[in-house]
CHARMM-style PDB file with segment names, atoms N, HN, CA, C and O in Angstrom:
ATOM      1  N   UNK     1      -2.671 -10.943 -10.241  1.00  0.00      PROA
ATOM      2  CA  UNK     1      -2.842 -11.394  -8.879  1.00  0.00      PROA
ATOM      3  C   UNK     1      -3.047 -10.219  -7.923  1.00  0.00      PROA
ATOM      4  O   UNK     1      -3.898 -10.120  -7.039  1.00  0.00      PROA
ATOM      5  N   UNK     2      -2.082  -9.337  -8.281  1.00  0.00      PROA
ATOM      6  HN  UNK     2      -1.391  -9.418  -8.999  1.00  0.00      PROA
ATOM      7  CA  UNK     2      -2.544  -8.099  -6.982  1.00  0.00      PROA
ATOM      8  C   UNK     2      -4.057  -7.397  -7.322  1.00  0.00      PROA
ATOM      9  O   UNK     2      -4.802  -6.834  -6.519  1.00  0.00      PROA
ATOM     10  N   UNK     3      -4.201  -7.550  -8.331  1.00  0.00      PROA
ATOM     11  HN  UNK     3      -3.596  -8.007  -8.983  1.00  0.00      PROA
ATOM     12  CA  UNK     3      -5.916  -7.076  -8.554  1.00  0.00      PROA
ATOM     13  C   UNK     3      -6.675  -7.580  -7.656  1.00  0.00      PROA
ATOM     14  O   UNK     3      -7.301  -6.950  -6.803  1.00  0.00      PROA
ATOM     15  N   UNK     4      -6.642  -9.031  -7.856  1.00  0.00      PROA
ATOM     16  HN  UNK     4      -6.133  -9.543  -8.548  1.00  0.00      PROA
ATOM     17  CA  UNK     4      -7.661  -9.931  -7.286  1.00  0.00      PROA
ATOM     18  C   UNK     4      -7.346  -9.692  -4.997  1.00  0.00      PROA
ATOM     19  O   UNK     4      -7.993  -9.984  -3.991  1.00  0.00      PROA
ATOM     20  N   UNK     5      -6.239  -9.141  -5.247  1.00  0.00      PROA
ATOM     21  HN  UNK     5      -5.714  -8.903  -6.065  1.00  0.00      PROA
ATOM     22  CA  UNK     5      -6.106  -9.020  -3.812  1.00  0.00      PROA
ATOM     23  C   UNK     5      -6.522  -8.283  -3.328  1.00  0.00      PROA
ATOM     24  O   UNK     5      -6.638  -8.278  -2.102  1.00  0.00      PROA
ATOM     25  N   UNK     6      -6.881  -7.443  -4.020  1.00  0.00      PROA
ATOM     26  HN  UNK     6      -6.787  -7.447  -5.016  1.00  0.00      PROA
ATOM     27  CA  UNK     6      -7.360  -5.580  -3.685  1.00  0.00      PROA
ATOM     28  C   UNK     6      -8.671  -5.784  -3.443  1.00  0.00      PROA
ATOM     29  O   UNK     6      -9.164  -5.699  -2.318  1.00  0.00      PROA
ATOM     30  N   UNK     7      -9.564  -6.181  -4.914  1.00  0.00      PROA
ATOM     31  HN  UNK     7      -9.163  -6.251  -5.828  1.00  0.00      PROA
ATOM     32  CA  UNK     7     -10.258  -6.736  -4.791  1.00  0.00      PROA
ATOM     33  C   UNK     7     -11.068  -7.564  -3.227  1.00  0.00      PROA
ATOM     34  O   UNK     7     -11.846  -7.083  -2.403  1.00  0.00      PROA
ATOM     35  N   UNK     8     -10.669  -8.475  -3.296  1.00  0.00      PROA
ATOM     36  HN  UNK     8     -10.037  -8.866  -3.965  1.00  0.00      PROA
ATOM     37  CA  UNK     8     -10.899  -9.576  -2.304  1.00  0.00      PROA
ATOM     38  C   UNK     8     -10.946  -8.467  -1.091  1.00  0.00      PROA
ATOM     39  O   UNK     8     -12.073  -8.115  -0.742  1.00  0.00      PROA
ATOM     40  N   UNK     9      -9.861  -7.911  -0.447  1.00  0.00      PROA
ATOM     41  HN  UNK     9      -8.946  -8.197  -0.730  1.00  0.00      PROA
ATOM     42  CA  UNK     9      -9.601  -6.675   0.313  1.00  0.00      PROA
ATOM     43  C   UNK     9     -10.853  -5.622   0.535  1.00  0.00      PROA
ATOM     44  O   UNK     9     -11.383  -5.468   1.635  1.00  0.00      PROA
ATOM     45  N   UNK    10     -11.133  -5.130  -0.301  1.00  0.00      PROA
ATOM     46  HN  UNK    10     -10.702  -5.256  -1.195  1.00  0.00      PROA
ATOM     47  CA  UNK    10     -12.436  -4.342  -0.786  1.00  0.00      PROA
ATOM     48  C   UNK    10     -13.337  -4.842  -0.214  1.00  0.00      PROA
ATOM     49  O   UNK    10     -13.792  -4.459   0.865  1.00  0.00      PROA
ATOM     50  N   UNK    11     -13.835  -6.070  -1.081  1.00  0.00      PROA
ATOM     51  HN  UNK    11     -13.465  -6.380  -1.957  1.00  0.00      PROA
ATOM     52  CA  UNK    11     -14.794  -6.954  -0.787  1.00  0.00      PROA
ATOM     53  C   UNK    11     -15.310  -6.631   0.781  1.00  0.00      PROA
ATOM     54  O   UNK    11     -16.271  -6.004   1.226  1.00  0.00      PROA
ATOM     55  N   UNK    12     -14.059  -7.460   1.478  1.00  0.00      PROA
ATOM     56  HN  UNK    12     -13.278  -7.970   1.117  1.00  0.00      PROA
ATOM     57  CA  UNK    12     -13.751  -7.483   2.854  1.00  0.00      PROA
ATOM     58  C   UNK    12     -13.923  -6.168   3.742  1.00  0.00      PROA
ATOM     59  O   UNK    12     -14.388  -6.024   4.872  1.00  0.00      PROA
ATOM     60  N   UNK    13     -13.548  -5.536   3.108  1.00  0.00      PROA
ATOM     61  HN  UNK    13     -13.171  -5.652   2.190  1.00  0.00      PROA
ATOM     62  CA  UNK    13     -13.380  -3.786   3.753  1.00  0.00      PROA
ATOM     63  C   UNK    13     -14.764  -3.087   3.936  1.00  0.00      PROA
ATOM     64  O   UNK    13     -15.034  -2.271   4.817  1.00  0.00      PROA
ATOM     65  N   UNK    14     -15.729  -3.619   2.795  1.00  0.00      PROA
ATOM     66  HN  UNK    14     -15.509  -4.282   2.079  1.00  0.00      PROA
ATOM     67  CA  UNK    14     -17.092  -3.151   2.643  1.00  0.00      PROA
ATOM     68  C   UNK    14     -17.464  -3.709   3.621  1.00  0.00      PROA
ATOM     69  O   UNK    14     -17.596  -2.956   4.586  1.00  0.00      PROA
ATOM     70  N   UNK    15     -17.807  -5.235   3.870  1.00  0.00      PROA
ATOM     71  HN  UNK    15     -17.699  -5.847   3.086  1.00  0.00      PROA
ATOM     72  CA  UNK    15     -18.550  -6.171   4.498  1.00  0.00      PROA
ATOM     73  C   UNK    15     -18.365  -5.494   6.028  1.00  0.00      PROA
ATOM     74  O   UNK    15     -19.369  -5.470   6.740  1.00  0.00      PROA
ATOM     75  N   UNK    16     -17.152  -4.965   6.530  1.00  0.00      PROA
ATOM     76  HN  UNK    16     -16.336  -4.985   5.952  1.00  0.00      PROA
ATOM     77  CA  UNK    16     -16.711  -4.922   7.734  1.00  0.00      PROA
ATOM     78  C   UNK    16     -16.716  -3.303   8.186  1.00  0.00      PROA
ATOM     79  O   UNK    16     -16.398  -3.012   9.339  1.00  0.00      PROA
ATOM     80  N   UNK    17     -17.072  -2.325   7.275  1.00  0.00      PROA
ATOM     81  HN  UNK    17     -17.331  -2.562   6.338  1.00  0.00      PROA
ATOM     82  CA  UNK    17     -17.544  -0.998   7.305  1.00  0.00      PROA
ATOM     83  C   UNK    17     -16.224  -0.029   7.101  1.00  0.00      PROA
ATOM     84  O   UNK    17     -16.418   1.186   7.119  1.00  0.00      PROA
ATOM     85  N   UNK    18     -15.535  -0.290   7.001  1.00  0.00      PROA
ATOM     86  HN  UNK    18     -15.378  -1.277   6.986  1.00  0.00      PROA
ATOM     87  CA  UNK    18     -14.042   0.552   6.469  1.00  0.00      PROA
ATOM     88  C   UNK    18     -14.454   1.394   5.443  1.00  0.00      PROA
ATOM     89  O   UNK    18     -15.240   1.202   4.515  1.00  0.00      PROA
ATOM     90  N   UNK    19     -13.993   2.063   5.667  1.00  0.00      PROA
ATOM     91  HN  UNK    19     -13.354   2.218   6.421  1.00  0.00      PROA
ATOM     92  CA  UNK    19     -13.579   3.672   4.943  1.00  0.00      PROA
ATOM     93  C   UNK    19     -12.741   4.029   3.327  1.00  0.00      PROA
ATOM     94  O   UNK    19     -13.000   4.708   2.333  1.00  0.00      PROA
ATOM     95  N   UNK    20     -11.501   3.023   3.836  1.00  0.00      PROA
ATOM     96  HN  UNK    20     -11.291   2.472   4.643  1.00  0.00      PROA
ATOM     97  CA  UNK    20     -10.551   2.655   2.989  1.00  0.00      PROA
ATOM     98  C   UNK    20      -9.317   1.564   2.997  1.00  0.00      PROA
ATOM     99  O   UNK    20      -9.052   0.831   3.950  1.00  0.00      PROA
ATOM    100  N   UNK    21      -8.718   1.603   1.919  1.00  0.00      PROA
ATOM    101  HN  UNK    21      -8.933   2.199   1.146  1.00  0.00      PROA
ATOM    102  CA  UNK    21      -7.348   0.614   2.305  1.00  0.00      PROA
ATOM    103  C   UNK    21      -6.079   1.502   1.628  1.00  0.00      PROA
ATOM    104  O   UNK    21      -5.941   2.238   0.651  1.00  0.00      PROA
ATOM    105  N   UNK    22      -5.400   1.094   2.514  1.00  0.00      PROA
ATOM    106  HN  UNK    22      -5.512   0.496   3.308  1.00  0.00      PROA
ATOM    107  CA  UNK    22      -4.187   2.259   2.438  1.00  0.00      PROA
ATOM    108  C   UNK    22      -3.038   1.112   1.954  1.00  0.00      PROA
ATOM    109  O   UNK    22      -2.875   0.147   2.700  1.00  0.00      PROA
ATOM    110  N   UNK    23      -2.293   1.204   0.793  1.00  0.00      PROA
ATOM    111  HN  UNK    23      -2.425   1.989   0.187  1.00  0.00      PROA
ATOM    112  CA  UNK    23      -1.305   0.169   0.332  1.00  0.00      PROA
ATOM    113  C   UNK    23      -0.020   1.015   0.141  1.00  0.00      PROA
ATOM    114  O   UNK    23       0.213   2.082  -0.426  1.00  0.00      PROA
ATOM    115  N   UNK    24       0.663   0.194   0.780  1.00  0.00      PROA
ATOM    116  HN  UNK    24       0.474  -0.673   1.241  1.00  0.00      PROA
ATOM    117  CA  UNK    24       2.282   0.940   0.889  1.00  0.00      PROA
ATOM    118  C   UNK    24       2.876  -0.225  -0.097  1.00  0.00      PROA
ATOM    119  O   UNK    24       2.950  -1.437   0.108  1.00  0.00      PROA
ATOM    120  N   UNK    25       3.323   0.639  -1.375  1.00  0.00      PROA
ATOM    121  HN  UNK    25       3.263   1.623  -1.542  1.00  0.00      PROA
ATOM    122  CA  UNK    25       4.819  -0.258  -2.421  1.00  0.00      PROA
ATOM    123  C   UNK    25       5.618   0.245  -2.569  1.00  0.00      PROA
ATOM    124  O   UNK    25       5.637   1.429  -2.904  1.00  0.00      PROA
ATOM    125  N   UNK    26       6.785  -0.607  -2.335  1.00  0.00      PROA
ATOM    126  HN  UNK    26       6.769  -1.569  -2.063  1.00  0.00      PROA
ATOM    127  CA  UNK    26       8.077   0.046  -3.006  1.00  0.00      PROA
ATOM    128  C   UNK    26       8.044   0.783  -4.476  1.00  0.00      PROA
ATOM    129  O   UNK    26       7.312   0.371  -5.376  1.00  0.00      PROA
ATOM    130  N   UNK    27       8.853   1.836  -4.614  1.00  0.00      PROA
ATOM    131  HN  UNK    27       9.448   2.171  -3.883  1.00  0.00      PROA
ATOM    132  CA  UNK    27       8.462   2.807  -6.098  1.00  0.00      PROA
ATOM    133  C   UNK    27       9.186   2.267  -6.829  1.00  0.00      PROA
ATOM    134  O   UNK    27       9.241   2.991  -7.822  1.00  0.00      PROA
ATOM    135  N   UNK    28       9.933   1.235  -7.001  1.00  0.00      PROA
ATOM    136  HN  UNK    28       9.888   0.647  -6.193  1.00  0.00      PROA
ATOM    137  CA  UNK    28      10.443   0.693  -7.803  1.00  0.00      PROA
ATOM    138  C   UNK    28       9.407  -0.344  -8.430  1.00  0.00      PROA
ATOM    139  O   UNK    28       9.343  -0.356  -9.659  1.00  0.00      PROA
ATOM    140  N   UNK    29       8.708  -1.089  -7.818  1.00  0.00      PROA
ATOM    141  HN  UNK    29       8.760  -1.079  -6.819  1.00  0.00      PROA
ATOM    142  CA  UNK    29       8.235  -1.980  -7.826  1.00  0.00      PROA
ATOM    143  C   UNK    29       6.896  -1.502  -9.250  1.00  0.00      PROA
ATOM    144  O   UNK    29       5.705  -1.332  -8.989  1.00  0.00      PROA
ATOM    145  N   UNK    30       7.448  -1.383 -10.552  1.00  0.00      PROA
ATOM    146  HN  UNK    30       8.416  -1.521 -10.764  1.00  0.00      PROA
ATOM    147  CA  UNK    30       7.034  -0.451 -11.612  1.00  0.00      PROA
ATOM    148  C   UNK    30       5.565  -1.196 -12.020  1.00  0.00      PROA
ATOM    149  O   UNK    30       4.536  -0.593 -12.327  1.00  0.00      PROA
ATOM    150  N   UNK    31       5.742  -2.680 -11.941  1.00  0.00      PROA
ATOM    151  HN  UNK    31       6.577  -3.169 -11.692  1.00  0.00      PROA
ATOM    152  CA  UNK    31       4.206  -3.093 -12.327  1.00  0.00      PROA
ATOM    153  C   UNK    31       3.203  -3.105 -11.500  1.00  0.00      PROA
ATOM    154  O   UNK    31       2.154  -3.412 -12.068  1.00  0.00      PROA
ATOM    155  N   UNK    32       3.081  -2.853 -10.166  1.00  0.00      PROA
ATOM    156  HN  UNK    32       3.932  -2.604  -9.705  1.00  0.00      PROA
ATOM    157  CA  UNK    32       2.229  -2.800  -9.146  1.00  0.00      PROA
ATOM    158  C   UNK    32       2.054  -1.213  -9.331  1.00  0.00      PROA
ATOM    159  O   UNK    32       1.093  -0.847 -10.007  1.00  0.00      PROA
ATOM    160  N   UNK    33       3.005  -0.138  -8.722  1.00  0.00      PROA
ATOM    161  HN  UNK    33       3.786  -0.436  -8.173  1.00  0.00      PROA
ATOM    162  CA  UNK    33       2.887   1.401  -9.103  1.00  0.00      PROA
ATOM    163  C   UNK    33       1.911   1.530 -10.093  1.00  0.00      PROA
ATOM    164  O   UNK    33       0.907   2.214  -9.897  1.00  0.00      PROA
ATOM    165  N   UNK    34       2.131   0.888 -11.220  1.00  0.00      PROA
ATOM    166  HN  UNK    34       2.947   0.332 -11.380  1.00  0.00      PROA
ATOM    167  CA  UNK    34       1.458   0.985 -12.686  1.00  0.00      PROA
ATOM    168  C   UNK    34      -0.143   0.709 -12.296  1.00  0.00      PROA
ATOM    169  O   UNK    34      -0.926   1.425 -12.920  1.00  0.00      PROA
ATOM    170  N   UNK    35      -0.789  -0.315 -11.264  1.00  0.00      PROA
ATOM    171  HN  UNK    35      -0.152  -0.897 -10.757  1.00  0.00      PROA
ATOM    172  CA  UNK    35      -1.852  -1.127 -11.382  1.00  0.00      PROA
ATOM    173  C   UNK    35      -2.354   0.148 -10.373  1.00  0.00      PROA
ATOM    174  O   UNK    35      -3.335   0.794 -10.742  1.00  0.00      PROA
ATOM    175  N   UNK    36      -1.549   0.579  -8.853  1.00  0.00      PROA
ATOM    176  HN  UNK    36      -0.752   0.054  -8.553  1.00  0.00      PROA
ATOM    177  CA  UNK    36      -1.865   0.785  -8.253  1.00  0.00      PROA
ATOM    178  C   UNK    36      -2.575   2.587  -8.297  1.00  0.00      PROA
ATOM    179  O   UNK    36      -3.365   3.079  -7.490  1.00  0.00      PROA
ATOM    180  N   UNK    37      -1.867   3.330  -9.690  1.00  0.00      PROA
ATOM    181  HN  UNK    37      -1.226   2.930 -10.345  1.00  0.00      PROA
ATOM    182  CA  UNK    37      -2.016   4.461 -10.088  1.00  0.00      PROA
ATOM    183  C   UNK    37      -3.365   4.182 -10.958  1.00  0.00      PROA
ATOM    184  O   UNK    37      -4.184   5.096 -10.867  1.00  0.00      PROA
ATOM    185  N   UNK    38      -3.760   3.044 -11.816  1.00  0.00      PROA
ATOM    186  HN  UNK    38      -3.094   2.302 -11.890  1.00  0.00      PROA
ATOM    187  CA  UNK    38      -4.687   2.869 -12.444  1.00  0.00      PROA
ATOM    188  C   UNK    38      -6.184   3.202 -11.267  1.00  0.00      PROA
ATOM    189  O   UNK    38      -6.894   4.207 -11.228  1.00  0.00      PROA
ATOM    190  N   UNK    39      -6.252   2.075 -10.514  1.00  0.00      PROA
ATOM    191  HN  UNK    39      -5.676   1.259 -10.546  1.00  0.00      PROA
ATOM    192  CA  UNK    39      -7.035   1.615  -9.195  1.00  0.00      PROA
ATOM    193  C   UNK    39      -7.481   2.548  -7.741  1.00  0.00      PROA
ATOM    194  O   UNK    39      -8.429   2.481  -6.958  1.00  0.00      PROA
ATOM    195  N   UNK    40      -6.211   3.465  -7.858  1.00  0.00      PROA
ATOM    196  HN  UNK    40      -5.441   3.519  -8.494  1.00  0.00      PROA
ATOM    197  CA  UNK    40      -6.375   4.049  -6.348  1.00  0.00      PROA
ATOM    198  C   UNK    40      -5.521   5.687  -6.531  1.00  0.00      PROA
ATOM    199  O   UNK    40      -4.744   6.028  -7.422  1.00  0.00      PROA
ATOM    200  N   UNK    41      -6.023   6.497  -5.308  1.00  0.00      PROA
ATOM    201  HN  UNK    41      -6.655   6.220  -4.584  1.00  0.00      PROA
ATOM    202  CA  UNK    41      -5.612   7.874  -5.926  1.00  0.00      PROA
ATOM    203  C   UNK    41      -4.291   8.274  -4.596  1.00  0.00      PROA
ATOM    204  O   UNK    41      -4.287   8.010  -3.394  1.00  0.00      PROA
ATOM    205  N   UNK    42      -3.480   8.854  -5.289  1.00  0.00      PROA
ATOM    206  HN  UNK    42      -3.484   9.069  -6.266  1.00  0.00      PROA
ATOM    207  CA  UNK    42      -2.008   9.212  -3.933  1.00  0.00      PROA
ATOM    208  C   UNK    42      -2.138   9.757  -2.870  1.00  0.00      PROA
ATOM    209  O   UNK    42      -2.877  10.741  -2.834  1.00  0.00      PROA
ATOM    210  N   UNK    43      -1.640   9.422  -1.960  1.00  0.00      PROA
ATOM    211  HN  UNK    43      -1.040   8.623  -1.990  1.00  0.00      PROA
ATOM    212  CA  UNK    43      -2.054   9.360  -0.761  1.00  0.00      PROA
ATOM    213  C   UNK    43      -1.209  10.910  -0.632  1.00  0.00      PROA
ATOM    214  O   UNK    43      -0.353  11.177  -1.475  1.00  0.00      PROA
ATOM    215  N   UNK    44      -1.477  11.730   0.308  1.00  0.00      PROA
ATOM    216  HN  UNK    44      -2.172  11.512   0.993  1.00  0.00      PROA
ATOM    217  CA  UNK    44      -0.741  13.058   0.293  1.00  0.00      PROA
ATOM    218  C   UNK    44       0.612  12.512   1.548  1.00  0.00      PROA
ATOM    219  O   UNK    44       1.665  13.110   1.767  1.00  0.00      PROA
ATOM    220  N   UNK    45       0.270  11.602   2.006  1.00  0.00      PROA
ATOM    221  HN  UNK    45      -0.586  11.116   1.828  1.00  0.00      PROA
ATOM    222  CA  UNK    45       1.676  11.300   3.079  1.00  0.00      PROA
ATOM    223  C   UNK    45       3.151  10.458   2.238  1.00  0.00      PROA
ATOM    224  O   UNK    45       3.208   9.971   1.109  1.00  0.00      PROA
ATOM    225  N   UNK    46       4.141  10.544   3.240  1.00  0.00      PROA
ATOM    226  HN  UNK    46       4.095  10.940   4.157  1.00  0.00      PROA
ATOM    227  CA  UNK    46       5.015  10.387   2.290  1.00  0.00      PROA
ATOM    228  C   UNK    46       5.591   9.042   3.573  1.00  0.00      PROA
ATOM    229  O   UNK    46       5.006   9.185   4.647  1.00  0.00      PROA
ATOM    230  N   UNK    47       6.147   8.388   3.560  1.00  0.00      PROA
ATOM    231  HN  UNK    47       6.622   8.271   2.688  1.00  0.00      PROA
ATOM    232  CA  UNK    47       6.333   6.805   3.965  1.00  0.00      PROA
ATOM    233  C   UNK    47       8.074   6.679   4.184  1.00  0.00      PROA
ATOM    234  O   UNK    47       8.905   6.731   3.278  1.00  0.00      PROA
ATOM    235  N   UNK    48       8.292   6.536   5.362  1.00  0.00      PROA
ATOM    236  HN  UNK    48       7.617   6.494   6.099  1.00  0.00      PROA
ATOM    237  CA  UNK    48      10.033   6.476   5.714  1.00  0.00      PROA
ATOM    238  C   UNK    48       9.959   5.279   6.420  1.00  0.00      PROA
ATOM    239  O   UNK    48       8.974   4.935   7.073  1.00  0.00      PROA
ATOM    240  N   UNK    49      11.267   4.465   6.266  1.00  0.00      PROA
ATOM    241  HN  UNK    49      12.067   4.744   5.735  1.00  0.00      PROA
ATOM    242  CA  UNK    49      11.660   3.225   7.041  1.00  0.00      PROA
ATOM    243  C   UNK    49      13.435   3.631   7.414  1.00  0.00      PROA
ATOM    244  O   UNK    49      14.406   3.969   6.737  1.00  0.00      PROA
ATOM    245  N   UNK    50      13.220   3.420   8.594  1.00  0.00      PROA
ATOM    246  HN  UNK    50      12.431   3.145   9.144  1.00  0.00      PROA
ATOM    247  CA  UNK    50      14.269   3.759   9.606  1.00  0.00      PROA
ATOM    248  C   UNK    50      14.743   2.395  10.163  1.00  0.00      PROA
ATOM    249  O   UNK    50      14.115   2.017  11.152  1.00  0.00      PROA
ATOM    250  N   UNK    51      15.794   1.532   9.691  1.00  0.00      PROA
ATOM    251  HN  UNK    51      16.304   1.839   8.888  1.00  0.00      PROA
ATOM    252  CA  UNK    51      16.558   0.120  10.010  1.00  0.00      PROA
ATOM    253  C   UNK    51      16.735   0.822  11.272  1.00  0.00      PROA
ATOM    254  O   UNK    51      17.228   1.945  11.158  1.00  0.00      PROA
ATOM    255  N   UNK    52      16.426   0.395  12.557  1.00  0.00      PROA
ATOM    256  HN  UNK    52      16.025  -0.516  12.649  1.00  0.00      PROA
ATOM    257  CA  UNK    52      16.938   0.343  14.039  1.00  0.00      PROA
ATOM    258  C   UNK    52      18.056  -0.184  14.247  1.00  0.00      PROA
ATOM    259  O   UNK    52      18.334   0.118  15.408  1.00  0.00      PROA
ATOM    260  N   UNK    53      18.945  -0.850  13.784  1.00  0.00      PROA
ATOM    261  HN  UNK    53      18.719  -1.095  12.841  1.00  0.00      PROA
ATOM    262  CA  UNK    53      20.300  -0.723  13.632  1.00  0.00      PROA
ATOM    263  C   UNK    53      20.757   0.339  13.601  1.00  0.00      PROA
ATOM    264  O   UNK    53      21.523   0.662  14.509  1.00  0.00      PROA
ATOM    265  N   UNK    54      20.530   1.028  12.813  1.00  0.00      PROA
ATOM    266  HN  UNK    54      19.908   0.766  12.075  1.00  0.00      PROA
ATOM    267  CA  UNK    54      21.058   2.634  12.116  1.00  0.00      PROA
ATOM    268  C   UNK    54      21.272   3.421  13.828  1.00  0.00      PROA
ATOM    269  O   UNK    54      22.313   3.765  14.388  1.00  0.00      PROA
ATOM    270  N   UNK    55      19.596   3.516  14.378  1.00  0.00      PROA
ATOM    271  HN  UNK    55      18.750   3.236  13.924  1.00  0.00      PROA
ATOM    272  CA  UNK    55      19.225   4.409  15.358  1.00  0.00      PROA
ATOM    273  C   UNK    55      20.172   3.894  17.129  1.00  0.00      PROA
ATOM    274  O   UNK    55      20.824   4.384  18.051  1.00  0.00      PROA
ATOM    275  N   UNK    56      19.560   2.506  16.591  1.00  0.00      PROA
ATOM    276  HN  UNK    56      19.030   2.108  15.842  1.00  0.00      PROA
ATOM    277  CA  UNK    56      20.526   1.790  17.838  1.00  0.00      PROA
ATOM    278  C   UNK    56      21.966   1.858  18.225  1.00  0.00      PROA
ATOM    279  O   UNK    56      22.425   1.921  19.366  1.00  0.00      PROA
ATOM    280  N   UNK    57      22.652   1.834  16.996  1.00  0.00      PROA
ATOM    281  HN  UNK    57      22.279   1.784  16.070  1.00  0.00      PROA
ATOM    282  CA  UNK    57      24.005   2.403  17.298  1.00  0.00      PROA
ATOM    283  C   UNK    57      24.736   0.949  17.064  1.00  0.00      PROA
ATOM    284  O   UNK    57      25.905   1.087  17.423  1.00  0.00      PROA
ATOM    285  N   UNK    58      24.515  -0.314  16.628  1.00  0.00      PROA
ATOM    286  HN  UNK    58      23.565  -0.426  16.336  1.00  0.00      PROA
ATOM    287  CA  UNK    58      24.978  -1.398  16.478  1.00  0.00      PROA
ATOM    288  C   UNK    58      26.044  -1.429  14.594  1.00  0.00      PROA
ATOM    289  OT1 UNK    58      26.611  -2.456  14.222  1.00  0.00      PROA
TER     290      UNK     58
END
């Protein structure tokens, strides 16, 4: 299924003149990683999520 999404995505991405598609997965997430290392090449940025709770002080 995530093939066909990328895919489809692509498709879409061409039609509409884009450059690229940039996919953020969790690294756990071992069978997508797996598809997504096959399909697409590493991005040199590195990806942080900051819960605003944390920052907010709640």
């Amino acid at each position: 299924m995530g093939r066909k999404i990328i895919e489809t995505l692509a498709a879409e991405g061409k039609r509409r003149g884009w450059l690229h598609l940039r996919w953020i997965v969790p690294g756990k997430n071992t069978p997508a990683v797996a598809l997504y290392e096959k399909i697409a090449e590493p991005d040199h940025r590195k990806s942080y999520l900051i819960p605003i709770d944390r920052i907010a002080g709640d």
